[in-house]
N, C-alpha and C positions, 0 to 999 in steps of 0.2 A: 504494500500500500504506500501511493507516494501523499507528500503534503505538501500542498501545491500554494507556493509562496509567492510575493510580491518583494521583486528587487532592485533595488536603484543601478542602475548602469548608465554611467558616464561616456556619452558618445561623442569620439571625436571625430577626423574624415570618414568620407566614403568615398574613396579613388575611385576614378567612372571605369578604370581596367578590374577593380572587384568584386569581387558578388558580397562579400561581407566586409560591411563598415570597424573603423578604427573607434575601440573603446577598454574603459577600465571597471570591473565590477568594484563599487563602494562600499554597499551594507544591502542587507535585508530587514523590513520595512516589519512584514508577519505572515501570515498567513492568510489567504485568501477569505472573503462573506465571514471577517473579522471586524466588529465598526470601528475600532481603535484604525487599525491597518488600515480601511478604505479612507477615513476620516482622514491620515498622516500621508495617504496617498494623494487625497485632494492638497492637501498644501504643498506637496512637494511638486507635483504637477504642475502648479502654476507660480511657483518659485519663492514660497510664503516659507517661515521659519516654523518648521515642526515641536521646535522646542521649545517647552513653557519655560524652562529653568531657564536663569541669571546665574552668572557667574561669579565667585565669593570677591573678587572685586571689587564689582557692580555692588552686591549688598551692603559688603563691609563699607560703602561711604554712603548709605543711605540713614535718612532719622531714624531716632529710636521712638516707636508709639508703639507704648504697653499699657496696658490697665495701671501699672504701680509707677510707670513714666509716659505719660501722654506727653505726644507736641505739642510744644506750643508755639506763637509765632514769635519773631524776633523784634524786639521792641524799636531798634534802628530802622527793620523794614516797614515798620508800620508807619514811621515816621513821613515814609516817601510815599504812601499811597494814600488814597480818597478814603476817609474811615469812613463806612455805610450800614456798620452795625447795628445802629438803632433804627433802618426800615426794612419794612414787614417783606421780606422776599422769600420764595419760595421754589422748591425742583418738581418737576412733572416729570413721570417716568414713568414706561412699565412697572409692573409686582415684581418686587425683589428686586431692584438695580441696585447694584454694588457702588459703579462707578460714574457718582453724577458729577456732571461736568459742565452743567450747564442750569442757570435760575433765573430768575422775571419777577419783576420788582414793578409798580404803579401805583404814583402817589395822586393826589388830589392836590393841585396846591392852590387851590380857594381862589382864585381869577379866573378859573373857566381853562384854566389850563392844566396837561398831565405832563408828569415825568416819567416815561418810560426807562426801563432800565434791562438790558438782557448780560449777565455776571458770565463768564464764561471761566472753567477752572485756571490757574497760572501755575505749571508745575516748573518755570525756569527757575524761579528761586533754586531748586535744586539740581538743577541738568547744568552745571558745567559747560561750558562750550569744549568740543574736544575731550569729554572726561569720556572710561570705557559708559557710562548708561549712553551720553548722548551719542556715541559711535554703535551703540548698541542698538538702540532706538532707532535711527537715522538706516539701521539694516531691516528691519523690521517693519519702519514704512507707519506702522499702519495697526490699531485693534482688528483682529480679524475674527468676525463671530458667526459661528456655526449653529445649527438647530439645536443643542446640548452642551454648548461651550463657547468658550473665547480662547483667543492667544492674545496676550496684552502684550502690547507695546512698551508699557513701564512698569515693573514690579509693585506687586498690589500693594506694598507699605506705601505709597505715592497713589497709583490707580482707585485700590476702594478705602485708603484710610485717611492718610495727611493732606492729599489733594484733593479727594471726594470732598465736594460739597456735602458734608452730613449736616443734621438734626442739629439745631444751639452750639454746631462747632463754628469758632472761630476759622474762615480759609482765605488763602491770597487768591484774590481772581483777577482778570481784565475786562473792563466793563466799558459796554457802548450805551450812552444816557441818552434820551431825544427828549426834549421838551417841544411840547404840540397841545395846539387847540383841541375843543372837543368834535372835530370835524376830520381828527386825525392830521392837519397839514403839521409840518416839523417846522419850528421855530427857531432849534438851536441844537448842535450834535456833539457832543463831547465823547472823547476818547483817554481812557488810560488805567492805571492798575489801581487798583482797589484791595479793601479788604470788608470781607462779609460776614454775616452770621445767618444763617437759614433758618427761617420759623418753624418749616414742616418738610419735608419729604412727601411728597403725597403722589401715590398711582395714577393713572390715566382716567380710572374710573372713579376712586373718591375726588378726585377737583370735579369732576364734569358735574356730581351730586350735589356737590357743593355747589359750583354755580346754579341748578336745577331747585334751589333751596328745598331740597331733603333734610332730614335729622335723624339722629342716630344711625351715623356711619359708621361702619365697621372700624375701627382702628383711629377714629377721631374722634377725640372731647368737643363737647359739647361751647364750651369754652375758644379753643381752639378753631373751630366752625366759624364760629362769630366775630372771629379776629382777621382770618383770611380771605369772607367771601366778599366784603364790599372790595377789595383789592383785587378780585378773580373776574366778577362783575363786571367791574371796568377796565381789566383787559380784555375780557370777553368783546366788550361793544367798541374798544378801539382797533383788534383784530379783526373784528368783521370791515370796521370801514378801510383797514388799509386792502384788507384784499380785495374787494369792493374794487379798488380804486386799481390797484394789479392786473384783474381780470378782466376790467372794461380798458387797459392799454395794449389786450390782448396774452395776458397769461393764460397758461393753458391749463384747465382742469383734467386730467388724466387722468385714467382707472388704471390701478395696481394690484391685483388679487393677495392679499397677504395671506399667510398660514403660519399657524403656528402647532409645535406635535405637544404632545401628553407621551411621556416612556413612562415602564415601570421594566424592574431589572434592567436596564439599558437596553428596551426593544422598544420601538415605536407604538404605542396603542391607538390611539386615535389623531385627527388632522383636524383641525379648526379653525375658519376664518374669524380672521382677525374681525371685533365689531369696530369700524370707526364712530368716533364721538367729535363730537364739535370740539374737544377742547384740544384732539390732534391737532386741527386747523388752525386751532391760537398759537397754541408752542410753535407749529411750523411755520406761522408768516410772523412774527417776532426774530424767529430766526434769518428767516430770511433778509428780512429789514433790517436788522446787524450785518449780515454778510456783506447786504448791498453797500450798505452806506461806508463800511469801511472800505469795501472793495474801491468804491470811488476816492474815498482819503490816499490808498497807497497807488491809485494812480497821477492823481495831485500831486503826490509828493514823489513819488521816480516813474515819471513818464516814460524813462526806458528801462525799468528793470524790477517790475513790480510782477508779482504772482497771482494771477486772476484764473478764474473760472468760466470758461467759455463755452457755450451750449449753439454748435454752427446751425445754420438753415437746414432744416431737412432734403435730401434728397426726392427730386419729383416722382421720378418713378418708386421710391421705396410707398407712394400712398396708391398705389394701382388696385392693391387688394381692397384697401378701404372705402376707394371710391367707386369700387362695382358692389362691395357689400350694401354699399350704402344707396344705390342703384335697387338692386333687389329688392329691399326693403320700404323704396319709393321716395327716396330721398336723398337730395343731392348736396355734396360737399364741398365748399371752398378753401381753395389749399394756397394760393396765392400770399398768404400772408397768416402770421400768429395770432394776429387778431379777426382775418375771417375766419380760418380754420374754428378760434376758440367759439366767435360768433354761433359757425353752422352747427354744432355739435352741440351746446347747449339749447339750441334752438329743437335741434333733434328730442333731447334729452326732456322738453318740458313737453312733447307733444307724446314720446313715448319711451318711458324710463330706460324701459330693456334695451329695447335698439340705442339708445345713446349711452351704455353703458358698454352694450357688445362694440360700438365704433369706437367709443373713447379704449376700450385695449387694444383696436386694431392702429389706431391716431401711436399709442406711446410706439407700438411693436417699429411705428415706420420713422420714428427721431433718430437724429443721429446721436453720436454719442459723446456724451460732454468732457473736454480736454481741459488741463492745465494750459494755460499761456504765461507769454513774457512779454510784456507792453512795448518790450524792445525790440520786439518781431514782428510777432500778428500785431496791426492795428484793428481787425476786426473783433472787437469785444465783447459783441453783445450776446445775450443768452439767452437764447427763442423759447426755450420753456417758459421762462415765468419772467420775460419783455418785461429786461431789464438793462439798462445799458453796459453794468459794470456788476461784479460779483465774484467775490472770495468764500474760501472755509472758512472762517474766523473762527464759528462755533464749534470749531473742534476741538476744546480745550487736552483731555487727555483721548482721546483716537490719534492724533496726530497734530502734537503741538508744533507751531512753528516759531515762539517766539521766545528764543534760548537764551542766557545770559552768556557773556563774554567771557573768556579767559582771566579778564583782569576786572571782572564782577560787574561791568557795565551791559545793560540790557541790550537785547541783538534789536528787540522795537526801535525801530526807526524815531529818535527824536519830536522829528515834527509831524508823526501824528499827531502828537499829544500837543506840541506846542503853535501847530499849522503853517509852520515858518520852513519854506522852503531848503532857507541855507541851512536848516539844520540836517537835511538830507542824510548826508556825507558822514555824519558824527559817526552815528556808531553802527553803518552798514559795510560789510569786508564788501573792499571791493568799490563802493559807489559803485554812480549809474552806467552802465554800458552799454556804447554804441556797436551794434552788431551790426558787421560786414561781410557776405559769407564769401567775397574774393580778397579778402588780405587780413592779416594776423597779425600781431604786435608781441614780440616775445620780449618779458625782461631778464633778469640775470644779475646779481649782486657783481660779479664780475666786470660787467658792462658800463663803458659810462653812461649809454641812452639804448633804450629798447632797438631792436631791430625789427624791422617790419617786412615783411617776404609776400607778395602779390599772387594771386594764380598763374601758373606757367612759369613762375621765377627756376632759374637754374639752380639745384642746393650741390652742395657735398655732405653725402653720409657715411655712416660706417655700417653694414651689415654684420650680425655677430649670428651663432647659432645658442639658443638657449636650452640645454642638454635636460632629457627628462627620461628614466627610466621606466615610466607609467605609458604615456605615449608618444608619439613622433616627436622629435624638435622642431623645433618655433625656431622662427627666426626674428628677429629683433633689429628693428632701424632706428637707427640713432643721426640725429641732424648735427653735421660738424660745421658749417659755413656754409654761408651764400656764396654764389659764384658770380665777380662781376661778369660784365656778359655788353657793358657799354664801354670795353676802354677802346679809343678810337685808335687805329690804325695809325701809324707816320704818313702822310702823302709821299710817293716819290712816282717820278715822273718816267716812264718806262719807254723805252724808244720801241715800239711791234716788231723792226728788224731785230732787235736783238732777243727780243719775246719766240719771234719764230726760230731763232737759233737754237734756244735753251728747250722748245717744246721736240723739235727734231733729234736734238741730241738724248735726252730722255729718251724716246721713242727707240734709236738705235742700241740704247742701254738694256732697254727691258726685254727686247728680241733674242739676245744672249739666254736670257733663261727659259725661251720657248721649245719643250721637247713633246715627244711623238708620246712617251708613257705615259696614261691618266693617270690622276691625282686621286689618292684611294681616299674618299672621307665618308666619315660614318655616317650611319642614319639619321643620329642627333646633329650633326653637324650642316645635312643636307635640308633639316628643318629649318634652321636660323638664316641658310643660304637664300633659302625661295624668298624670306620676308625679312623685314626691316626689324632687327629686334626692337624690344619694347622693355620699357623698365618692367611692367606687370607681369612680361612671360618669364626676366629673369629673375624677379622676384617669387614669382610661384616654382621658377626650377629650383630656386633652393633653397623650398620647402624640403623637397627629395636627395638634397645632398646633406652630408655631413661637414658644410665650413664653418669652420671655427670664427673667422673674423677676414672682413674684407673691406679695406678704406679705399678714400679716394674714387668711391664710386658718385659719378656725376647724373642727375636728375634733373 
C-alpha cells in the first residue's frame, strides 16, 4: 500500500532538447485529502508563507503583555499624539475578532455640525525600520485568512493584544477626522496619530440592534446600550448620505455571495450565507471615505511617488454575457460608463429584485481587477468601482501596515500629511519623489563624484562571472564595469584616393597568399554564429551551458 503524498519541487529549466525539466526536491508538504496539507498547499501555491511561527529574534524584541505585566503606553509617545481618550469610539466586527484594527468615533458638536473620526490600528511604534519583524512582515505581505484560520503578518502579542484595538484598553492608532455638516458635505480633514481608548467591541449584529433600538442584547449592559446608540445613530444617517452621494456619481453597487462554514472535529458541516445588515454599509463607506480622502492627501503631497489604488475601466467585451442575460430577461444595459452601468442595474433591480441581483454578479464577474499604482507612472487614477478619483489602503492598520518608523525613531509618514506643507515632503520619505524614465537610469556610488547616467542603447563594459551551485545549473551573473565612450571624435586627416587605392591593392595582394584549395573544417557551433550576426542574448544564453568562471571586457 503506497501513501500518496504532496511534495514541493523546485523547478528550474526545461531545455527545448528534453523531455524532463531541470529541478531540486525541497520537502514534503503530507499526505494527500489531509486539510492541514491541502490548506499548506494553497499557500504555497500561490507563494504565501506556510508558517505561522516567528523567529526567537523577532519575539525576543517584542513587549511584554501579561496578566501580572500588561503594556502600557509610553508616556513620551503620548506626548506627540492627538489624546482622544475621552470620546465614545467604538470597533465593529465579526463574533470573535481577535484583531481589531480599525474604530468610528461621531460627535455632535452642537452647530449643526459632526466630527467624524475613522482610528485605524498604529503598530510602527514597534516595527523598527529594517528590524528582523519588519523584514519579516514586509515577506509576508499581507494577513492571509482562510475559512478556519489566518497567517498573520505580525505576531499576535502586537496583532490580537498591544495593537488590537481592545475593550477600555488604552492603543496608538492613526486617525482621519472630517468635520461636516448634517448634509454630510466635509468642512475640514485632519490627518495624524492619535491615541484611543474603545468603549465597546461590538459584533456586526449587536451594533445593527443597537441602532434598530432593541434591548436586552446579548453580551451588552443595558447601560452600555444607552451610551453608544445616539453615536451609532448618527453615523448610521451620515453613512447613508455619503453613499447616497457615491452612488449617484456612479458607484457601483455589486453583488458578492459571501459564505461562511460551521466545522466540528475539523470537517466542514454546514455553508451559510452570510446575512448583510445595514450596518456592513456604514463600516464600509466610513472606510472608504478615509481611504479616499487620504489617498488624495498623498497625492498632494508626492505627485510622483505616492501609492494609490487603482480600479481601471472594465473591458467591453468582458460585459457580452451580461448584456445578453440581461436581453433574455427583457432588459437592456448601459455599459458606457460607471454611472450608467450603476444607473441601468438599479433600475433593473427596483422593477425586479432577482434579475438585478442575478446581473449585478454577472456586472462584478466582468471588472477588471484593481492594481497598486505609482503616481509617478500611471496618471490614470481613478477607481471605477466606487467613482472615485483617488484611493488608498489606509484602513489597513494591522493586514498590512504601511507606515513604519525609521531606523533613527522618526516616522516613515510623510510629514506633511499631517502638516499639509508640501516642502515637508522630503523629510522623512527614503528616497523622495521620483521621476521615472523607463529609457535612462541614474546610478550612484559613494565612490563617484556624481551619478552616472547610461540611456537605452548606450555601449556598457561588463564582467560575466558563473555562479556555481551544486543543486542546479549555474547562473550566470553580469556585472556593469563602465560605460563605453562611443562619441570620441576621430582626428580629420586628409587622405589623397591615389594613395587610398595603393594601400587597398596592396592588402588585397596580401590576403591572396593565404588562399588554399583545402576547406576550413568548422564545427556545427561555429557554422551557427557564421550564418548570423551574433547577439549579446545568444551569447549570453550560451553561457548558461558553459562552465566560465569569469569573462571581462565584454562590450554591450
Amino acid at each position: 500500500m503506497y501513501l500518496i503524498k504532496i511534495e514541493i519541487i523546485n523547478v528550474g529549466k526545461w531545455p527545448i532538447d528534453s523531455k524532463y525539466p531541470n529541478g531540486h526536491y525541497v520537502s514534503v508538504i503530507g499526505p494527500i485529502n489531509d486539510v492541514n496539507t491541502e490548506i499548506t498547499s494553497i499557500l504555497v501555491e500561490h507563494g504565501l508563507n506556510s508558517n505561522p511561527k516567528f523567529n526567537d529574534s523577532i519575539m525576543n524584541s517584542l513587549p511584554i503583555d501579561t496578566p501580572e505585566n500588561p503594556w502600557k503606553p509610553d508616556e513620551n509617545e503620548i506626548k506627540n499624539r492627538r489624546d482622544l481618550r475621552d470620546k465614545i469610539i467604538c470597533s465593529i466586527d465579526p463574533p470573535g475578532c481577535q484583531d481589531i484594527d480599525d474604530t468610528l468615533s461621531i460627535e455632535e458638536l452642537g452647530d449643526g455640525t459632526y466630527e467624524l473620526g475613522i482610528h485605524i490600528a498604529d503598530p510602527s511604534f514597534f516595527i523598527p525600520e529594517d528590524s528582523p519583524l519588519d523584514v519579516e512582515a514586509r515577506e509576508r505581505a499581507t494577513t492571509v485568512y482562510l475559512a478556519d484560520r489566518r497567517f498573520d503578518m505580525l505576531p499576535k502579542v502586537l496583532s490580537e493584544r498591544v495593537c488590537s484595538i481592545r475593550e477600555n484598553e488604552d492603543r496608538y492608532t492613526v486617525s482621519t477626522i472630517f468635520k461636516m455638516d448634517e448634509k454630510a458635505n466635509i468642512l475640514d480633514t485632519w490627518f495624524g496619530r492619535t491615541i484611543i481608548c474603545s468603549s465597546a467591541e461590538l459584533a456586526y449584529e449587536q451594533a445593527q440592534k443597537i441602532i434598530d433600538g432593541e434591548k436586552n442584547i446579548p453580551g451588552i449592559s443595558e447601560k452600555l446600550r444607552q451610551k453608544l446608540r445616539p453615536s451609532l445613530v448618527n453615523l448610521t444617517k451620515i453613512a447613508r448620505i455619503i453613499r447616497e452621494k457615491r452612488i449617484a456619481k456612479g458607484g457601483l453597487e455589486l453583488e458578492s455571495l459571501e459564505v461562511k462554514f460551521k466545522f466540528a472535529d475539523g470537517k466542514i458541516t454546514d455553508i451559510l450565507q452570510k446575512q448583510v445588515l445595514e450596518v456592513h454599509k456604514v463600516v464600509e463607506e466610513c472606510m472608504i471615505l478615509a481611504n479616499a480622502a487620504v489617498g488624495e492627501q498623498l497625492y498632494k503631497s508626492f505627485p510622483n511617488s505616492a501609492l494609490l489604488r487603482k480600479h481601471p475601466f472594465p473591458v467591453k467585451s468582458h460585459f457580452s454575457k451580461l448584456i445578453k442575460s440581461a436581453q433574455m430577461m427583457g432588459y437592456e444595459v448601459n455599459i458606457d460608463s460607471n454611472y450608467q452601468l450603476a444607473k441601468s442595474l438599479n433600475d433593473i433591480e427596483e422593477k425586479d429584485k432577482v434579475a438585478g441581483t442575478v446581473l449585478k454578479l454577472l456586472a462584478t464577474r466582468a471588472m477588471s481587477e484593481a492594481t497598486y499604482v505609482s503616481t509617478g507612472v500611471d496618471k490614470d487614477l481613478n477607481h471605477y468601482g466606487l467613482a472615485l478619483e483617488y484611493y488608498t489602503h489606509f484602513t489597513f492598520g494591522l493586514k498590512a501596515p504601511l507606515y513604519l518608523k525609521g531606523s533613527n525613531g522618526e516616522m516613515k509618514i510623510p510629514e506633511s500629511i499631517i502638516t499639509k506643507k508640501p516642502e515637508d515632503a522630503h523629510t522623512f520619505l527614503s528616497g523622495g519623489n521620483i521621476d521615472f524614465d523607463n529609457e535612462k537610469i541614474s546610478i550612484e556610488h559613494p565612490q563617484l563624484k556624481k551619478p552616472v547616467e547610461f540611456s537605452l542603447f548606450d555601449k556598457v563594459e561588463v564582467l560575466l562571472e558563473t555562479d556555481e551551485s551544486r543543486s542546479h545549473r549555474n547562473s550566470v551573473v553580469m556585472s556593469l564595469i563602465q560605460k563605453v565612450n562611443t562619441n570620441v571624435i576621430a582626428p580629420q586627416v586628409r587622405i589623397d584616393p591615389q594613395e587610398l587605392m595603393k594601400d587597398v591593392k596592396s592588402d588585397e595582394d596580401n590576403n591572396n597568399g593565404y588562399i588554399t584549395d583545402k576547406p576550413i573544417e568548422i564545427n556545427t557551433e561555429n557554422k551557427i554564429y557564421q550564418s548570423k550576426e551574433n547577439s549579446i542574448y545568444q551569447i549570453l544564453e550560451k553561457f548558461n551551458e558553459l562552465t566560465i568562471n569569469s569573462y571581462s571586457n565584454v562590450k554591450i
